[in-house]
Backbone as CSV, one residue per row, in Angstrom:
resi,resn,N_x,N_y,N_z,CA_x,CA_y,CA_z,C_x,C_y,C_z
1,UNK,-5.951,22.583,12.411,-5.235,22.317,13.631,-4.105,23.330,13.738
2,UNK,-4.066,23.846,14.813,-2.855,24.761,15.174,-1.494,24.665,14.862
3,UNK,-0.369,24.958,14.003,0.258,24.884,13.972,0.274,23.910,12.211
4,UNK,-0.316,23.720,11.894,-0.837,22.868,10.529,-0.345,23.803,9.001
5,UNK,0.269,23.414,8.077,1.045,24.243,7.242,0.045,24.606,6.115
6,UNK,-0.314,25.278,5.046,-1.081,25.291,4.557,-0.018,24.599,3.281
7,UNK,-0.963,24.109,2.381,-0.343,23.219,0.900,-0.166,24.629,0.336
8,UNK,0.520,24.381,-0.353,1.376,25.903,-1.067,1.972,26.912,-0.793
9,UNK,2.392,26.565,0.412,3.340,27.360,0.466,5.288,27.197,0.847
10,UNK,5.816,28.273,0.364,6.865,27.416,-0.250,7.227,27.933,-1.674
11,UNK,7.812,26.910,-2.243,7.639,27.105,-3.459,6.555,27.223,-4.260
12,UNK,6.954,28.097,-5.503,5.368,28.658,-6.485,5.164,27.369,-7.190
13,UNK,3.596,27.094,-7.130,2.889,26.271,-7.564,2.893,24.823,-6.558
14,UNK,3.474,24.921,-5.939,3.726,23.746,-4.827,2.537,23.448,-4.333
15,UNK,1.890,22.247,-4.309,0.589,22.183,-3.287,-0.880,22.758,-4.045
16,UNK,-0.379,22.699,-5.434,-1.754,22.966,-6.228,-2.075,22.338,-7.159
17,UNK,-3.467,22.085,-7.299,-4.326,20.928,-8.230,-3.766,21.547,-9.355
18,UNK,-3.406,20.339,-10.555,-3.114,20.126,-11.188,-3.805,20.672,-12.708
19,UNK,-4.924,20.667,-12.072,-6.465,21.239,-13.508,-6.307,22.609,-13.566
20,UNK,-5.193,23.535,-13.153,-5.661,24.791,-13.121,-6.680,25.537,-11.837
21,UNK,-6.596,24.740,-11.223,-7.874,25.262,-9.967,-6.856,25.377,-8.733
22,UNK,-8.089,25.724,-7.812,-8.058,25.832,-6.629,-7.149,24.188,-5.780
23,UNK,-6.240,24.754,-4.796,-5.878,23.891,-4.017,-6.956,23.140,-3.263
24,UNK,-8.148,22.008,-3.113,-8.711,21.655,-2.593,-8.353,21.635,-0.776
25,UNK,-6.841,21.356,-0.558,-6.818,21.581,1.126,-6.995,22.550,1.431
26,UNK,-6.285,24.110,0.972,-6.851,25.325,1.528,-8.143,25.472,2.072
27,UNK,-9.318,24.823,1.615,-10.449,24.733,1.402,-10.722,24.144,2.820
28,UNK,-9.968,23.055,3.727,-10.147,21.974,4.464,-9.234,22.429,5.366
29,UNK,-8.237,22.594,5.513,-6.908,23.048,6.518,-7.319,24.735,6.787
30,UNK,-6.760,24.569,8.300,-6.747,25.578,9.159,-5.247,26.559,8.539
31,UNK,-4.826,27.735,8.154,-3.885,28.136,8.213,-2.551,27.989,9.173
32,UNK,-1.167,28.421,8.672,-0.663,27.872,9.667,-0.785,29.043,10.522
33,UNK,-0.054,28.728,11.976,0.535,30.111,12.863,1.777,30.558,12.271
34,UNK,1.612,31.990,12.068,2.669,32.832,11.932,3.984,32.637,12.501
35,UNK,5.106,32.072,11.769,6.360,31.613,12.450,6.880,33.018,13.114
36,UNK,6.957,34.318,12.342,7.920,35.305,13.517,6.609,36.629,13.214
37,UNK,6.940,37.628,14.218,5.991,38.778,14.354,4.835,38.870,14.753
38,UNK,3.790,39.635,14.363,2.958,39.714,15.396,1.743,38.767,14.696
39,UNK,0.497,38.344,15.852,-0.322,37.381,15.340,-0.991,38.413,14.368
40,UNK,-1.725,38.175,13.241,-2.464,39.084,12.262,-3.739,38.777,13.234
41,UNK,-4.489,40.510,12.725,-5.553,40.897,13.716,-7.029,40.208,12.837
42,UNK,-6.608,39.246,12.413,-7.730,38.360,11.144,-7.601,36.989,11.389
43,UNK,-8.483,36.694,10.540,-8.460,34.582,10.247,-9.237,34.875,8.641
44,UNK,-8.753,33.485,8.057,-9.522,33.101,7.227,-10.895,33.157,6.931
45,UNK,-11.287,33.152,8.349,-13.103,33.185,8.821,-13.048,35.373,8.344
46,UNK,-12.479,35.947,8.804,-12.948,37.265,8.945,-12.697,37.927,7.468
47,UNK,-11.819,36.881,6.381,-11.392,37.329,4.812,-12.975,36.932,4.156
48,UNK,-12.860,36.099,4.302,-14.056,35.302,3.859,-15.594,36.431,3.866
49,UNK,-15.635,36.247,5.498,-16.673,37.036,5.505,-16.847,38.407,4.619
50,UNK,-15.730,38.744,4.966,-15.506,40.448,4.616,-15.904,40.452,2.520
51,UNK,-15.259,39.144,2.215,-15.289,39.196,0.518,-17.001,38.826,0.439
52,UNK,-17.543,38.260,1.214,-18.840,37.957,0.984,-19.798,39.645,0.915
53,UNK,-19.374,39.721,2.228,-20.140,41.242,2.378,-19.799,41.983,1.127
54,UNK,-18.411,42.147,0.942,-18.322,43.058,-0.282,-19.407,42.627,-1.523
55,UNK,-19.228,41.005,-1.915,-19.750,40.681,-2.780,-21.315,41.044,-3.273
56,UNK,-21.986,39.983,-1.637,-23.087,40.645,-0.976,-23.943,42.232,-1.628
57,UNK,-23.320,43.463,-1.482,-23.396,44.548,-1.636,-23.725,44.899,-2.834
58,UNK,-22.052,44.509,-3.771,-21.976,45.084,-4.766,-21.566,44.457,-6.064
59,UNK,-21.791,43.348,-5.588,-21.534,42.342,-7.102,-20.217,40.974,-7.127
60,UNK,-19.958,40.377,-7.541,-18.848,39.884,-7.436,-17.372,40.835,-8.261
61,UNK,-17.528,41.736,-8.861,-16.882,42.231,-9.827,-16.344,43.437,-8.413
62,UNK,-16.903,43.138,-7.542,-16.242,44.467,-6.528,-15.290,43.752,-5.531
63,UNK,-15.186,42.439,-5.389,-14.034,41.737,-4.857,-13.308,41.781,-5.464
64,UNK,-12.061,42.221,-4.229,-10.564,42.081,-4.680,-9.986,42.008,-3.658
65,UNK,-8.507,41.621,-3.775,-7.884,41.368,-2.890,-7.497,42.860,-2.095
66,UNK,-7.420,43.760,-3.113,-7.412,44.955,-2.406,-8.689,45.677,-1.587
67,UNK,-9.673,45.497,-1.951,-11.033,45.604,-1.616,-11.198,45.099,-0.077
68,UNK,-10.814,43.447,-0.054,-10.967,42.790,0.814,-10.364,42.839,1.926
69,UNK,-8.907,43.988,1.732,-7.566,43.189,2.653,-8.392,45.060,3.246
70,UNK,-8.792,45.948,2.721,-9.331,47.226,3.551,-10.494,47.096,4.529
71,UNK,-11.426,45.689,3.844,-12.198,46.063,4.944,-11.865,45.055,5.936
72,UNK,-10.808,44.107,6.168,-10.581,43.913,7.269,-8.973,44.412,7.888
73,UNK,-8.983,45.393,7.339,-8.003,46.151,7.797,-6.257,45.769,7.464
74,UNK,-5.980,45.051,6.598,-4.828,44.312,6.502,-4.191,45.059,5.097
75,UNK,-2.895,45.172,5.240,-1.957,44.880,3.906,-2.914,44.200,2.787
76,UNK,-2.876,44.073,1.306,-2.865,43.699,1.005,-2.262,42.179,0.568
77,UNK,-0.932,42.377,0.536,0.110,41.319,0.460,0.045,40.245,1.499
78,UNK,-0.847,40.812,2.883,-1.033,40.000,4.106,-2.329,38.737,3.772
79,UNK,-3.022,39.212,3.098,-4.080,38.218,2.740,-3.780,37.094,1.690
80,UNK,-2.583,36.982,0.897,-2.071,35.716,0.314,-1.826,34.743,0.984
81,UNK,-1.451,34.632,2.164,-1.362,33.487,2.735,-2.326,32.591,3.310
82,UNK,-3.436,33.183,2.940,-4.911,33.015,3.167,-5.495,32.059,2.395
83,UNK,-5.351,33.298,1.324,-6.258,32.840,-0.224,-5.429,33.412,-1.320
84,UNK,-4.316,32.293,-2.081,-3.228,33.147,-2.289,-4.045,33.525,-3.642
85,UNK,-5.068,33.528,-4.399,-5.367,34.078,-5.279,-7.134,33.953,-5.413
86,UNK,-7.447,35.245,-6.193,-8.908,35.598,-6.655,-9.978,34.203,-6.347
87,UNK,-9.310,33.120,-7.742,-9.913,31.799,-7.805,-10.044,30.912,-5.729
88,UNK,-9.005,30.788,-5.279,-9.326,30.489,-4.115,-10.518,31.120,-3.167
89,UNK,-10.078,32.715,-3.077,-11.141,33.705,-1.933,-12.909,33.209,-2.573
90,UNK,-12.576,33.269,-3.829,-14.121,32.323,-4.541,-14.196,31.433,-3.964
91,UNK,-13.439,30.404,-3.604,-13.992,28.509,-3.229,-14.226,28.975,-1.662
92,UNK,-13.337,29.960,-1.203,-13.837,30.238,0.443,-15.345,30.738,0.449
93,UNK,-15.636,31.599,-0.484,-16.858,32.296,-0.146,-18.284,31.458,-0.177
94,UNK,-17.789,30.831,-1.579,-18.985,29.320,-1.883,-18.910,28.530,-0.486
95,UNK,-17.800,28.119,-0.307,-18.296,27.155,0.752,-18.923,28.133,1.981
96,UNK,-18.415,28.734,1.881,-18.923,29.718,3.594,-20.690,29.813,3.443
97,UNK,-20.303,30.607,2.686,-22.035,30.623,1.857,-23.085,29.144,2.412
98,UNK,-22.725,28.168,1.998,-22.775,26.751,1.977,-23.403,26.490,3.056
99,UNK,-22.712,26.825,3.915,-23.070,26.699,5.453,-24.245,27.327,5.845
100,UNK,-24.599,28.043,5.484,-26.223,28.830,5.343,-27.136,28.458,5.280
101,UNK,-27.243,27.366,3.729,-28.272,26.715,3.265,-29.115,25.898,4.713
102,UNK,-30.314,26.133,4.388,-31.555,25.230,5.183,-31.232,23.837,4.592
103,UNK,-31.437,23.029,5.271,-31.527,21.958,5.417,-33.572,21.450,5.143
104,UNK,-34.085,20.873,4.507,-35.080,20.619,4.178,-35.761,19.767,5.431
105,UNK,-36.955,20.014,5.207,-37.791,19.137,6.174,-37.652,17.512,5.716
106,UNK,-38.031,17.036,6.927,-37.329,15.276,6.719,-38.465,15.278,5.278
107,UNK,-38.404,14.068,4.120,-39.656,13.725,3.215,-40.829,13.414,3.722
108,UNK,-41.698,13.913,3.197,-43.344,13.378,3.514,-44.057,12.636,3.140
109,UNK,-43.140,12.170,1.888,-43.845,10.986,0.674,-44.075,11.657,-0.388
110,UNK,-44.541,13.311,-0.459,-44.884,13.533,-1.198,-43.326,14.279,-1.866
111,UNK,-42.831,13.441,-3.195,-41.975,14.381,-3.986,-41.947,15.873,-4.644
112,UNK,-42.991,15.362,-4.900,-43.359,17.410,-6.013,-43.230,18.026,-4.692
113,UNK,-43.977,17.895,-3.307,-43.579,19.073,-1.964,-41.875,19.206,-1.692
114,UNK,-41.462,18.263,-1.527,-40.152,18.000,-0.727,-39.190,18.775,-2.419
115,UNK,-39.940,18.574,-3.301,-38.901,19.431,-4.179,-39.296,20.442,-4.115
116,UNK,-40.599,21.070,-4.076,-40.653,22.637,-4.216,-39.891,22.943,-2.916
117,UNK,-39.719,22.557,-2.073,-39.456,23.379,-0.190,-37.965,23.442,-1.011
118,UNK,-36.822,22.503,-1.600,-35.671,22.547,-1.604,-35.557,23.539,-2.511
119,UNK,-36.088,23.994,-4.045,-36.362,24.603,-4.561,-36.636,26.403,-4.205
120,UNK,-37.629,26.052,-3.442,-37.625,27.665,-2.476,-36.870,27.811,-1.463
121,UNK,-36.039,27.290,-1.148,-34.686,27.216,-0.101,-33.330,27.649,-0.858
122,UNK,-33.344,27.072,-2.161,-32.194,27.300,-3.225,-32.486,28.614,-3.628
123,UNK,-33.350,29.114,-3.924,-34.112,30.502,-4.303,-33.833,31.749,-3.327
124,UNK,-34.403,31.357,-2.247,-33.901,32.248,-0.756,-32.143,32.557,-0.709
125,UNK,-31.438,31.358,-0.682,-29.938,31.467,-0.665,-29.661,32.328,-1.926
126,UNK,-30.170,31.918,-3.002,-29.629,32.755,-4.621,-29.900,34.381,-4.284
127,UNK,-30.908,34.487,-3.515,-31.632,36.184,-3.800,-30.908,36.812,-1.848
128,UNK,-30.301,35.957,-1.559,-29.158,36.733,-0.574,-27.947,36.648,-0.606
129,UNK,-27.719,35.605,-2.130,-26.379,36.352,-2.626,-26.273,36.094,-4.196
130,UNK,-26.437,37.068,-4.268,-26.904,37.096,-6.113,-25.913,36.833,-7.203
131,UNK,-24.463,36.717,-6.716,-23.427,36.472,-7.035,-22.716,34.987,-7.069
132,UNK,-23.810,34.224,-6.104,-23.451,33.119,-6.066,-23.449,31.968,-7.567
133,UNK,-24.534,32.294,-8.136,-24.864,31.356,-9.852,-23.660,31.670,-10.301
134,UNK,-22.867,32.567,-10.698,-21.980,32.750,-11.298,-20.755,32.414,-10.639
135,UNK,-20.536,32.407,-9.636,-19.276,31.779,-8.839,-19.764,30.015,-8.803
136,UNK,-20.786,29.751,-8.618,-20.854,28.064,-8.343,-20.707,27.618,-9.878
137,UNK,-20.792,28.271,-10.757,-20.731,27.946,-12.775,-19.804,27.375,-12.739
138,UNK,-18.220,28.361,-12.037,-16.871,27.968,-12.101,-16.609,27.302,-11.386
139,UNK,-16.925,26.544,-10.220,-16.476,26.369,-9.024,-15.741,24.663,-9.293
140,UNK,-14.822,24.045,-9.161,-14.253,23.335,-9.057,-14.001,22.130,-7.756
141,UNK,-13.891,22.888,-6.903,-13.650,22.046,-5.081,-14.522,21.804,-4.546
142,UNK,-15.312,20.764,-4.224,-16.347,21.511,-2.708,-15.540,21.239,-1.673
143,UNK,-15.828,22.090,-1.061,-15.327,22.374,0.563,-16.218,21.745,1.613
144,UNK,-15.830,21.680,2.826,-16.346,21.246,3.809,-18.051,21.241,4.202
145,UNK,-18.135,22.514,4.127,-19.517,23.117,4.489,-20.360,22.549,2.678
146,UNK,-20.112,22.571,2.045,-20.877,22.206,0.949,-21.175,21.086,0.612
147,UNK,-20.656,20.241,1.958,-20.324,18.154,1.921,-21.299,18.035,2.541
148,UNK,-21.226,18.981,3.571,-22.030,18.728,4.913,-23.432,19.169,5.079
């Protein structure tokens, strides 16, 4: 929602899970609006994407915040308020990703089918982003799109 604050920001460590992880609201909340200067020529939606593509490409080991903040054209330092660290731009990309997945045909009765189709659906998503097994290993939050 417009105008909506993001958890952590503020003071350091403010507004973050407790286990060492990812803030689960970042994950769920809209960023806030920029209190003074100009609107940034990005969203959360265009970081996201951009770390996927990188990922996409060239591995997960080629995301970075510096990586990321060039190809959508930003400061570096401008993309913390986003995803204020590595571990977060990960829980964005999983869930974004997320949103992709096929949805299976309703059941037919038959189990062994209705598992192979989900099976070759999980397979399709893995081999268009090959980076994903190793980011979902760590992954801690689910996000929106990964509920749904």
């Amino acid at each position: 929602m417009p105008g909506e604050t993001m958890p952590g920001e503020g003071k350091s460590g403010e507004g973050r899970s407790g286990a060492g992880g990812v803030d689960p609201e970042r994950l769920w909340l809209r960023p806030a609006e920029p209190r003074r200067g100009r609107r940034p020529s990005f969203t959360r939606e265009a970081i996201t994407v951009a770390a996927v593509a990188v990922a996409d490409a060239e591995g997960l080991e080629a995301v970075t915040m510096r990586r990321v903040a060039a190809e959508v054209g930003a400061g570096v330092m401008s993309l913390y308020s986003y995803a204020p660290d590595k571990e977060t731009l990960l829980e964005l990309m999983v869930d974004h990703v997320s949103a992709e997945l096929a949805v299976p045909a309703p059941p037919t009765g038959d189990w062994r089918a209705g598992l192979k189709a989900v099976a070759r659906l999980q397979r399709a998503h893995m081999l268009r982003h090959p980076w994903l097994p190793a980011a979902l290993s760590t992954r801690r939050s689910p996000g929106p799109n990964t509920l749904a």
